[in-house]
LUMFIDREN-54971 format. One record per residue (C-alpha): residue number from 1; residue in three letters; chain; y, x negated, z. Coordinates in steps of 0.25 Angstrom, whole numbers, plus 5000, padded with zeros to 4 digits. Example, Ala and Ser with C-alpha at 12.3 -4.5 7.8 and 13.67 -1.06 7.14 Angstrom:
BEGIN
(1, 'ALA', 'A', (4982, 4951, 5031))
(2, 'SER', 'A', (4996, 4945, 5029))
This chain:
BEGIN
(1, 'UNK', 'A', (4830, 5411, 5153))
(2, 'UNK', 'A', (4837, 5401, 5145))
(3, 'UNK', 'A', (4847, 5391, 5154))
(4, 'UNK', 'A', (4858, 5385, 5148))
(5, 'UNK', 'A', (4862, 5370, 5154))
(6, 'UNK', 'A', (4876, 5366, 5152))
(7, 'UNK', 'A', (4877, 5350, 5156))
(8, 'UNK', 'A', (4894, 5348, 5158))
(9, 'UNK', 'A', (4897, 5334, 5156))
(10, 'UNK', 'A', (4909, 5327, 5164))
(11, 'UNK', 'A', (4917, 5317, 5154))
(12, 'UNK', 'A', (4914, 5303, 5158))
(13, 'UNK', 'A', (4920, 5289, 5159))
(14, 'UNK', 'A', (4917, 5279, 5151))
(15, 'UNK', 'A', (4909, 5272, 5162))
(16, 'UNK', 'A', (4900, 5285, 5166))
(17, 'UNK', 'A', (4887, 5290, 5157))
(18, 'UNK', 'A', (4889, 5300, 5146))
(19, 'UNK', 'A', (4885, 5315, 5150))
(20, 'UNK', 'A', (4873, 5322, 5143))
(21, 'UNK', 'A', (4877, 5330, 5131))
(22, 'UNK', 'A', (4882, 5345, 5134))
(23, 'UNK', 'A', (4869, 5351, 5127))
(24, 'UNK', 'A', (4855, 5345, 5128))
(25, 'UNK', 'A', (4847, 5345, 5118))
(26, 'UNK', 'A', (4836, 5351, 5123))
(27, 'UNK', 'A', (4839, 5357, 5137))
(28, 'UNK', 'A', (4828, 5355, 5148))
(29, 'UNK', 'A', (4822, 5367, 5154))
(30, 'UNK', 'A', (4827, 5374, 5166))
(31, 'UNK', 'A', (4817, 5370, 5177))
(32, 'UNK', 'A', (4818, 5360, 5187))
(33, 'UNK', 'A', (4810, 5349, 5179))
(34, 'UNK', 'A', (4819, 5353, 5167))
(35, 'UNK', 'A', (4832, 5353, 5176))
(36, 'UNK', 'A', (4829, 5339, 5180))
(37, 'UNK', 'A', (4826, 5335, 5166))
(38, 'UNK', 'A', (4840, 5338, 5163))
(39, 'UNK', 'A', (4845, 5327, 5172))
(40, 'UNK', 'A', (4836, 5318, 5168))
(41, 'UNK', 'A', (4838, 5323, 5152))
(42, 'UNK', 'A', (4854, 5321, 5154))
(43, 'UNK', 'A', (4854, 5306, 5162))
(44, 'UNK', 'A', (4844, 5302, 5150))
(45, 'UNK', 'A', (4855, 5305, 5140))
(46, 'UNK', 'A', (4867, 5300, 5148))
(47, 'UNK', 'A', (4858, 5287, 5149))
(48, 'UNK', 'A', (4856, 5287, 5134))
(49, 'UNK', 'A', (4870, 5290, 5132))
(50, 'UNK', 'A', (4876, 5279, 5141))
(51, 'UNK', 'A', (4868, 5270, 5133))
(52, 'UNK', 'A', (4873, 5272, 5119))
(53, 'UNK', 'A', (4886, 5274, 5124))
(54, 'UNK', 'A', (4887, 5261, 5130))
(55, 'UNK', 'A', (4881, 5254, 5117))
(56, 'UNK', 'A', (4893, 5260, 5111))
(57, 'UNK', 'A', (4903, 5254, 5119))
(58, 'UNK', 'A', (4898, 5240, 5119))
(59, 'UNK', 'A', (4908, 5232, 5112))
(60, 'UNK', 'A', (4907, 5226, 5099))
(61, 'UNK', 'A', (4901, 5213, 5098))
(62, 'UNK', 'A', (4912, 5204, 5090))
(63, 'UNK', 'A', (4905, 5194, 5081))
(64, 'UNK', 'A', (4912, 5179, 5079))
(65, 'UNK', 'A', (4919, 5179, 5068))
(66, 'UNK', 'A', (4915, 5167, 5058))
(67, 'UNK', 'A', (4922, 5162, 5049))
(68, 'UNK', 'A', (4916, 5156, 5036))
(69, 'UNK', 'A', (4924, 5144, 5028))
(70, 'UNK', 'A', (4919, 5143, 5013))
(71, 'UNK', 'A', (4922, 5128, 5007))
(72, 'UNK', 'A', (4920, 5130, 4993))
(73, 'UNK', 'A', (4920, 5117, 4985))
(74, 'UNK', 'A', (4926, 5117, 4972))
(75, 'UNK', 'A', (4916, 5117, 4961))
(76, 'UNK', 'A', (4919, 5107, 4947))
(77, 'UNK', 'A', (4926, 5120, 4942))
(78, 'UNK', 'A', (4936, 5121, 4952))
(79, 'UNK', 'A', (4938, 5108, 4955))
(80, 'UNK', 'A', (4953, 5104, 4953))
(81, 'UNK', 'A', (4954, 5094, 4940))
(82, 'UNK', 'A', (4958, 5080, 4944))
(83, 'UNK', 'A', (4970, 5074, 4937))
(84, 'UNK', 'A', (4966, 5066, 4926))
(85, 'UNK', 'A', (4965, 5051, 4932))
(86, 'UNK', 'A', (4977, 5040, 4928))
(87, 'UNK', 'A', (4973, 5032, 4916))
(88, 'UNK', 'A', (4971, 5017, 4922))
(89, 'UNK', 'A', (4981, 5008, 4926))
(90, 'UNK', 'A', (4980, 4996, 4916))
(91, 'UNK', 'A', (4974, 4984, 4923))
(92, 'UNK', 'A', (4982, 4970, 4919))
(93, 'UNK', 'A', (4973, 4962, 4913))
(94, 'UNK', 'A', (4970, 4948, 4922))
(95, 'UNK', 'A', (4975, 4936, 4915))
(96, 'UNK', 'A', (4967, 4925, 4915))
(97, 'UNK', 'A', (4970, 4910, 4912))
(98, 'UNK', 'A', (4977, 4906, 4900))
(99, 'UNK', 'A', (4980, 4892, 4894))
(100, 'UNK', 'A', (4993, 4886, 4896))
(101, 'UNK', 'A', (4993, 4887, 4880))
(102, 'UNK', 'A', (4997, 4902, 4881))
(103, 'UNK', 'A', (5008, 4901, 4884))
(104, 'UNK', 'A', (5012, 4888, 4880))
(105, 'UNK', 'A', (5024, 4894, 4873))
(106, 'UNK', 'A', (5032, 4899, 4886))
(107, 'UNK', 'A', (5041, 4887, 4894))
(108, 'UNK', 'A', (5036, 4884, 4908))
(109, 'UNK', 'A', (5046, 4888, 4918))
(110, 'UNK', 'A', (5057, 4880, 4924))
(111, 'UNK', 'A', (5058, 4876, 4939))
(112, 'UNK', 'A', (5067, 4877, 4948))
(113, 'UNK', 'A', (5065, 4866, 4956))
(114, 'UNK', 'A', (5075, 4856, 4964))
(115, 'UNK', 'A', (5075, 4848, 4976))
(116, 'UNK', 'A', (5077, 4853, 4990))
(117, 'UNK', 'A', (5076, 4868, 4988))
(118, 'UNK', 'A', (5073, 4878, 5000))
(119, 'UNK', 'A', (5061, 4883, 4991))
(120, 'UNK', 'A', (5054, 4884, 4980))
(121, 'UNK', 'A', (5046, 4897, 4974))
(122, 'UNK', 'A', (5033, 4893, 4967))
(123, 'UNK', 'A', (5027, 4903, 4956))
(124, 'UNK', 'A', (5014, 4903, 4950))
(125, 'UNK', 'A', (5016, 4901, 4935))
(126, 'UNK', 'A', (5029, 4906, 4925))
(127, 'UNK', 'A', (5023, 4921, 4917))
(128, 'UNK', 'A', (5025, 4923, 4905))
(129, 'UNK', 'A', (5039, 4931, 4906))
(130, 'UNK', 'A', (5045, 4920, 4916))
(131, 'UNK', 'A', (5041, 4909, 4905))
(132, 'UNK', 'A', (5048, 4917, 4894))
(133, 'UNK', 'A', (5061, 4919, 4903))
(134, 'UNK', 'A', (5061, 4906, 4907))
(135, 'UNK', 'A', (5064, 4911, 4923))
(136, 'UNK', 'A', (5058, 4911, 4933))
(137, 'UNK', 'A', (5050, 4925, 4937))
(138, 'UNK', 'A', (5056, 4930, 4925))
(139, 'UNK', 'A', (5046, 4944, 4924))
(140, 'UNK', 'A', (5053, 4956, 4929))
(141, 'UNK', 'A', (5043, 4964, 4937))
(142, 'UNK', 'A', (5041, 4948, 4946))
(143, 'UNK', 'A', (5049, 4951, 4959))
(144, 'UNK', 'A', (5052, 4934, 4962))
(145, 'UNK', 'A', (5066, 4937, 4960))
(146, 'UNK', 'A', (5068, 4950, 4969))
(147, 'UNK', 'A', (5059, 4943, 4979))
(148, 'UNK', 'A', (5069, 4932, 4979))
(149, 'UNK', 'A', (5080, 4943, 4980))
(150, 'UNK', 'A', (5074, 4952, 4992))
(151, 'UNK', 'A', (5070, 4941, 5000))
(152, 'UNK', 'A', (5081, 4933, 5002))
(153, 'UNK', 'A', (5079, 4923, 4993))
(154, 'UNK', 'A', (5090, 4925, 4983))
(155, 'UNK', 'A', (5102, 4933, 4986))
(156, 'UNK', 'A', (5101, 4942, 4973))
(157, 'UNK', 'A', (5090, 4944, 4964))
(158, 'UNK', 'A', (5090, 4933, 4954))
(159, 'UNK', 'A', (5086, 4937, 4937))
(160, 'UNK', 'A', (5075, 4926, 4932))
(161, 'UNK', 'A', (5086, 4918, 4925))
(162, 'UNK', 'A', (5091, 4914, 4938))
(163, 'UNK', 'A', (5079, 4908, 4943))
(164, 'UNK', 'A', (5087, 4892, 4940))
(165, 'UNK', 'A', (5097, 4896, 4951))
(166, 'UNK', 'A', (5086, 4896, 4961))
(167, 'UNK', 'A', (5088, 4883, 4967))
(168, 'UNK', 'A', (5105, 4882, 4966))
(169, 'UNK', 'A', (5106, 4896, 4970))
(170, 'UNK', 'A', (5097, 4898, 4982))
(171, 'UNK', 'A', (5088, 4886, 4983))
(172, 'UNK', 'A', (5077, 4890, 4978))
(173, 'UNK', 'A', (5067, 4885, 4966))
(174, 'UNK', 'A', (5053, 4889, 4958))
(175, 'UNK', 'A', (5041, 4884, 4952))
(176, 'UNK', 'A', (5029, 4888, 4948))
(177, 'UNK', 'A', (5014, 4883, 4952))
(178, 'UNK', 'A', (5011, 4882, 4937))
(179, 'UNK', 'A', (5022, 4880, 4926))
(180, 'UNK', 'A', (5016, 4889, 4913))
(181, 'UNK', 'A', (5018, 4900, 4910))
(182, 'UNK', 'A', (5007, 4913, 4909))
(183, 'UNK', 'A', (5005, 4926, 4911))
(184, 'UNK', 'A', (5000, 4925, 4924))
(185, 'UNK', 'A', (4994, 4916, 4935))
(186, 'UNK', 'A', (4980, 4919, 4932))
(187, 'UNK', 'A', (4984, 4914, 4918))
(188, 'UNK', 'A', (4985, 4900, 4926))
(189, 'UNK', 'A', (4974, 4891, 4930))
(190, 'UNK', 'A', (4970, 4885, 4943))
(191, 'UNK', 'A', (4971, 4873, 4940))
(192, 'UNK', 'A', (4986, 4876, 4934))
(193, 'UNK', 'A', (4989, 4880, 4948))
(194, 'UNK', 'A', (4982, 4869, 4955))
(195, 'UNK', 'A', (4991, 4861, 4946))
(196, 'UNK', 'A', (5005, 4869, 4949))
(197, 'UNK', 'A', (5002, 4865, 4964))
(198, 'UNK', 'A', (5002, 4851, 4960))
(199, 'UNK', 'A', (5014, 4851, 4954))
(200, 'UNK', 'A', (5022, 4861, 4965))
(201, 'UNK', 'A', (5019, 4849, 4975))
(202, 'UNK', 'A', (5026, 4839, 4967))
(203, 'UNK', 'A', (5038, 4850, 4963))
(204, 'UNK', 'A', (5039, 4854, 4980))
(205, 'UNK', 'A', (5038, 4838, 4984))
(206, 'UNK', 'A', (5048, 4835, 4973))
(207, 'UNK', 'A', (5059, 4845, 4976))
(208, 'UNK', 'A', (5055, 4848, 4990))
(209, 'UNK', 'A', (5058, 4862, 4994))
(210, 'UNK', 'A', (5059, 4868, 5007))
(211, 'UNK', 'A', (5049, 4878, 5004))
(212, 'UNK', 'A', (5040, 4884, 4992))
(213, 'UNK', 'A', (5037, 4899, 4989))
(214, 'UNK', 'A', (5024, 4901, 4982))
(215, 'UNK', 'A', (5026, 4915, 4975))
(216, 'UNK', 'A', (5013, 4921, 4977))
(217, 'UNK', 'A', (4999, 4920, 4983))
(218, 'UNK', 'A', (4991, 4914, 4971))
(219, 'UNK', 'A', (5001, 4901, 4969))
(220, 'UNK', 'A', (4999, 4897, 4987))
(221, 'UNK', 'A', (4984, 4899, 4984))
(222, 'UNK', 'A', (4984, 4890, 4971))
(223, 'UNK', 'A', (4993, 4880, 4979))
(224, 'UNK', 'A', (4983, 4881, 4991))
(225, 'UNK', 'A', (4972, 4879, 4982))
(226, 'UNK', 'A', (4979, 4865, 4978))
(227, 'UNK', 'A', (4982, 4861, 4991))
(228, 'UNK', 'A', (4968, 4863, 4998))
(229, 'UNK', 'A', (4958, 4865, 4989))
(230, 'UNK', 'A', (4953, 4877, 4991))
(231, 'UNK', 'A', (4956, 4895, 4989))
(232, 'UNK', 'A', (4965, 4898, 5001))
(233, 'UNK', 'A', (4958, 4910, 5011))
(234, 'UNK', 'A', (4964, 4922, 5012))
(235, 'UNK', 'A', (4968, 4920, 5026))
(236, 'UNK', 'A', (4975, 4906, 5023))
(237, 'UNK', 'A', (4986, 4914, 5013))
(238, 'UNK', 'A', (4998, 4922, 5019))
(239, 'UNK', 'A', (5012, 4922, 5014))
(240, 'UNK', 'A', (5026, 4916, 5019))
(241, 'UNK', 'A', (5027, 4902, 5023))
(242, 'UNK', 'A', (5015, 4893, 5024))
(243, 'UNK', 'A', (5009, 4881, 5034))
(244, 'UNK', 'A', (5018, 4870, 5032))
(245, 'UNK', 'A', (5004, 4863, 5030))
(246, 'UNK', 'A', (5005, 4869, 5015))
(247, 'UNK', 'A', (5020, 4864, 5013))
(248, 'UNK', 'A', (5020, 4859, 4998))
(249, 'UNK', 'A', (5025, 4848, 4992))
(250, 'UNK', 'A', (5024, 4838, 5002))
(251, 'UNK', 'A', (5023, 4823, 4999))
(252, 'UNK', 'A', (5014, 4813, 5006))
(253, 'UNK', 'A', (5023, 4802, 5005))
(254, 'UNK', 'A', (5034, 4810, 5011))
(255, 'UNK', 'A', (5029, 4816, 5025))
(256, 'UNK', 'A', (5041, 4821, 5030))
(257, 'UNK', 'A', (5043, 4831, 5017))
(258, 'UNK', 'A', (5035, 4841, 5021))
(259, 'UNK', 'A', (5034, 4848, 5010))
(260, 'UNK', 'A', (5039, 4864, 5005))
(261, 'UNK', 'A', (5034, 4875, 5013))
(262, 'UNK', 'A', (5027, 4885, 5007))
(263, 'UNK', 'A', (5030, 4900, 5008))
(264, 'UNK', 'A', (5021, 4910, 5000))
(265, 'UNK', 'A', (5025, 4922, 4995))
(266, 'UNK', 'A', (5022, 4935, 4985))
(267, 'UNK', 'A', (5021, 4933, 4970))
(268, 'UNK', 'A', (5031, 4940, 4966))
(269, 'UNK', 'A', (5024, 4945, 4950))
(270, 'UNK', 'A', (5023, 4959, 4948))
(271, 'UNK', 'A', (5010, 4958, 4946))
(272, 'UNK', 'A', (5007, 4955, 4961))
(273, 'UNK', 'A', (5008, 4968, 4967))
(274, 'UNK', 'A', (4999, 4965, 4980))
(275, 'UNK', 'A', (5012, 4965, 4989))
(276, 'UNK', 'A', (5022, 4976, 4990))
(277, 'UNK', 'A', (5036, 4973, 4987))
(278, 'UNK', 'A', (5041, 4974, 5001))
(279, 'UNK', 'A', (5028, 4965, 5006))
(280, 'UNK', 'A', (5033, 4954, 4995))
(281, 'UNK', 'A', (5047, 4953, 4999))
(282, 'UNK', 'A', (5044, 4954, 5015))
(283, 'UNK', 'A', (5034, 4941, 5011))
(284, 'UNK', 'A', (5047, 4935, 5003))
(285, 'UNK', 'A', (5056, 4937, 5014))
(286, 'UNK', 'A', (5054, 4927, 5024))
(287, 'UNK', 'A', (5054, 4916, 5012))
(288, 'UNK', 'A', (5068, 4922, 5009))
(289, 'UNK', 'A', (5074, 4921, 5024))
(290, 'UNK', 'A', (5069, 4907, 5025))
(291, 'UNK', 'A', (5076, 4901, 5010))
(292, 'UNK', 'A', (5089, 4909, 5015))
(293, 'UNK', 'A', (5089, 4903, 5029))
(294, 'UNK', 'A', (5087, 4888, 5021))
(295, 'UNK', 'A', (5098, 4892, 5014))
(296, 'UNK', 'A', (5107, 4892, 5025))
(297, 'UNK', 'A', (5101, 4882, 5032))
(298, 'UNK', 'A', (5103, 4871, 5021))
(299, 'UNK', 'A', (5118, 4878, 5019))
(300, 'UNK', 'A', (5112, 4881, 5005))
(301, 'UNK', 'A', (5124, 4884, 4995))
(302, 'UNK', 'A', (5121, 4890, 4981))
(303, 'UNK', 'A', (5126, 4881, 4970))
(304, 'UNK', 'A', (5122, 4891, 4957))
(305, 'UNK', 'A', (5130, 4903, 4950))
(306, 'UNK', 'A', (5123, 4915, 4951))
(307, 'UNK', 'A', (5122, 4919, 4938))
(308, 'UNK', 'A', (5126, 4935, 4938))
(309, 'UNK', 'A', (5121, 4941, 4928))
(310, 'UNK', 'A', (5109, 4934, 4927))
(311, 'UNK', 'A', (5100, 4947, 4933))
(312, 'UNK', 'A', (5107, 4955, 4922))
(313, 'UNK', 'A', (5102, 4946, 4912))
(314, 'UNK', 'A', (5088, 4947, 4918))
(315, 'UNK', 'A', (5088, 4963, 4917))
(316, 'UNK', 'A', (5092, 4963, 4902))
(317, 'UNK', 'A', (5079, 4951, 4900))
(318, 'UNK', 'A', (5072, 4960, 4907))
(319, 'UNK', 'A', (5068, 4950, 4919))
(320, 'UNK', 'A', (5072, 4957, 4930))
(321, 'UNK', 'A', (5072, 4973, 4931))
(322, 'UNK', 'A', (5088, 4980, 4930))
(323, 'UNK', 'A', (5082, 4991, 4943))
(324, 'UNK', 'A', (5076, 4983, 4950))
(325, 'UNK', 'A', (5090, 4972, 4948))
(326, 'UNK', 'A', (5100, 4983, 4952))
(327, 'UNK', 'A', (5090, 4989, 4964))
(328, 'UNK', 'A', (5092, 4977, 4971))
(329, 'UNK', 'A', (5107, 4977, 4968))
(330, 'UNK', 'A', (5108, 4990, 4974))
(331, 'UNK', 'A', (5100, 4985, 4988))
């Protein structure tokens, strides 16, 4: 006799075990050993059941996320080409010193020199263009005559041919540490210049200005060199007005003449380009206040004629740039 066992399963929640399948595989026998095998054959299934079934569910496992930055450098081939470098700026050539015998055929400059003046600016030596003209800072890129202009000193600015009105129009007059002519200062000697210093201490106790305007470092360190015998350190030199102890000029048989201050101030060649414009005229300034406040204070009344068309002139001589000459107009 052949049994037939049916196992009804009940749908179950999520949380309860699985119920065997609906047909064994192989049905146990239908004695009392085999009745209680079934129990135990079903509850070995739900177990094995429950077991894959909760492996199943378990949740993914997220993996981090990395993130990989590839630097690549560029290789000779795709390397961008560099532009092509500027040709070399051509170097000036440093002059060195040359006999008084080259240029024995240009005329030492005048100077504007006469007794009692507010000041009196010293330059180092006349160049070659200044020579030729016959006025003072006569080469067009030199800025002694806007610097006069933008500090005070002169009311316009003056052309080169103008520079013999100095003293009747404003007071003022010029020399120069060495009187020939040459290229440039390190065309000049030391001993030259040791000589010029002489002679601008028998000029200033001759004519006796209020004060002297040496126009540029190198001249104050050749007149120092005179006066004490030795280089000035670097700590001893600054610009604008100087210890009374350095006034030139001064006369031993004349102790109450004091002598000229001194005021040092910027070269003012275009070839000194160490300073800034604006740094040169904030320099030239102060010296500027002070000759106008003498001015005033003596009641000082300009006895020349301004002579008009003498800037025109120095445009059409090339002395003195035509831009730059109506740029200032316009300010």
């Amino acid at each position: 006799m052949q049994t037939k066992v049916i196992v009804k399963t009940m749908p179950s929640s999520d949380n309860e075990l699985s119920d065997p399948p609906d047909i064994l595989s192989s049905p146990p026998p239908a004695s009392f050993k085999g009745q209680i095998s079934k129990y135990q054959y079903a509850a070995g299934s739900a177990k094995e059941n429950d077991t894959s079934s909760s492996a199943s569910r378990r949740p993914p496992v997220k993996r981090p996320r990395t993130t990989t930055i590839v630097v690549t450098k560029p290789t000779p081939s795709t390397t961008l080409s560099s532009p092509s470098p500027r040709p070399p700026k051509k170097q000036r050539q440093s002059s060195k010193y040359a006999d008084p015998s080259k240029y024995a055929h240009l005329s030492p400059l005048v100077d504007i020199l006469e007794p009692n003046l507010i000041c009196v600016f010293v330059g180092t030596n006349p160049g070659v263009s200044t020579a030729l003209h016959g006025h003072a800072y006569a080469h067009p890129s030199n800025h002694f005559w806007k610097l006069l202009h933008s500090s005070g000193l002169t009311d316009r600015r003056l052309a080169p041919s103008e520079d013999r009105s100095l003293s009747s129009m404003y007071c003022m007059g010029n020399t120069n540490i060495v009187s020939r002519p040459s290229k440039d200062a390190a065309e000049l000697s030391k001993e030259e210049m040791t000589e010029g210093t002489r002679d601008l201490e028998r000029k200033f106790a001759l004519y006796r200005p209020e004060a002297v305007c040496i126009v540029g470092k190198g001249i104050w360190e050749a007149i120092w060199r005179f006066k004490y015998g030795r280089r000035m350190r670097k700590e001893e030199f600054r610009y604008g007005w100087q210890d009374e102890r350095h006034n030139m000029g001064r006369v031993d048989e004349e102790p109450e003449w004091e002598g000229s201050r001194v005021f040092v101030t910027t070269s003012t060649s275009g070839l000194a380009a160490n300073l800034k414009p604006a740094e040169k005229e904030a320099i030239w300034k102060p010296f500027g206040d002070w000759v106008q406040r003498r001015r005033e204070e003596r009641g000082f009344v300009p006895t020349g004629v301004k002579e008009e068309g003498a800037v025109d002139e120095a445009v059409k001589e090339g002395l003195v740039e035509e831009d730059v000459v109506k740029g200032e107009e316009a300010a």
